[in-house]
N, C-alpha and C positions, 0 to 999 in steps of 0.2 A: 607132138604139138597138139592142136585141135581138128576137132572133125573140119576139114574143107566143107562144107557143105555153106556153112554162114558166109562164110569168105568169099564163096563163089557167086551165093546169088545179091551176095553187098558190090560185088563186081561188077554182075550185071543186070543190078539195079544201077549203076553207075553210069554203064552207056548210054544210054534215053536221058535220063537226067542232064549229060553233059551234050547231046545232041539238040534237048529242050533248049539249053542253055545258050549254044551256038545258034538253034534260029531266033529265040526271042531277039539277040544281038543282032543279027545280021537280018530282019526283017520285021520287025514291029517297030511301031512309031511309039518313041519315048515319052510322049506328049501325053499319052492315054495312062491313067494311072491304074489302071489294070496290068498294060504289058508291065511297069515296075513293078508291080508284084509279085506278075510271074517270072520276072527275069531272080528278085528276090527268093521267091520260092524253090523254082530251078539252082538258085547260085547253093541255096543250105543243102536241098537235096544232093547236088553233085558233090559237095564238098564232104558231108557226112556220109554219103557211100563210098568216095574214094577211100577216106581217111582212115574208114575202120578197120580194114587188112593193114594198113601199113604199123596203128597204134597196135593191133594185137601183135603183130611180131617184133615191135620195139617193146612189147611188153613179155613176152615168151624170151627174147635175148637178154634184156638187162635183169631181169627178175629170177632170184635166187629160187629154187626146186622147191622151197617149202613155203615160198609167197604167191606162189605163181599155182592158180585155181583154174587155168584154163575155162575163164567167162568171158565171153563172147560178149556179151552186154555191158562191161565195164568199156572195153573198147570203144565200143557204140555210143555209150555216154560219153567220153571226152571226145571222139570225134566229132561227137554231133553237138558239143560245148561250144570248140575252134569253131565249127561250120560257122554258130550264133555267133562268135564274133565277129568272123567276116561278113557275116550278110548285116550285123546291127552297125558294124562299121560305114559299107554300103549305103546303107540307109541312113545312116547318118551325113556324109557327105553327097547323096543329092540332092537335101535339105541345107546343105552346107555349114552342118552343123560340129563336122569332124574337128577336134583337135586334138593336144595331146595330152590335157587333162580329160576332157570323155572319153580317151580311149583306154589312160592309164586307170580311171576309174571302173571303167567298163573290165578290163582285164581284171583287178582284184575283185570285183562281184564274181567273175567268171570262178577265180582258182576259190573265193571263198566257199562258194556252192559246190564244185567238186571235192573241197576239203570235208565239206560237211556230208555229201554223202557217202565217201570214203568210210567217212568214223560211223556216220549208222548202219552202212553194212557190215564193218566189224566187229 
């Protein structure tokens, strides 16, 4: 597979991040538009350190031996894509602005920018 070493400390970057997360929730006042950002901030960080161990080994299992370049940073980027979607989702509906054309729009910007940087690192 790949060195453990990224995996480990994307893991535990992960714990603070998702402990941030749980106090901003359970003790700041939603009123102050500070704590939303940092609950925001907190929510991309937890989400894009959890996610990158799990895409690197969705990506070492379904990737055929001769595609599979064991990059650590290509994981990183689509986890940390997802993250931006859920925290722009987020932040869309506490603005109340969520629906299912800005999210279906949101999602093709999302895969169209990973599509594109796919092919430039190609």
């Amino acid at each position: 597979m790949t060195s453990r070493r990224p995996l480990l400390i994307s893991l535990a970057l992960a714990l603070p991040s998702w402990a941030g997360l749980a106090y901003i929730i359970a003790y700041a006042d939603p009123l102050v538009a500070t704590n939303r950002f940092l609950l925001l901030a907190f929510l991309f960080f937890s989400l894009a350190f959890s996610l990158t161990p799990l895409f690197h080994l969705l990506e070492y299992r379904l990737a055929n031996s001769g595609s599979y370049r064991d990059d650590i940073f290509r994981s990183a980027r689509r986890s940390g894509l997802l993250a931006l979607f859920f925290v722009l989702c987020a932040w869309m509906k506490m603005s109340q602005a969520l629906n299912w054309t800005n999210a279906f729009l949101l999602v093709a910007a999302l895969v169209l920018a990973e599509i594109f940087m796919v092919l430039r690192s190609a």
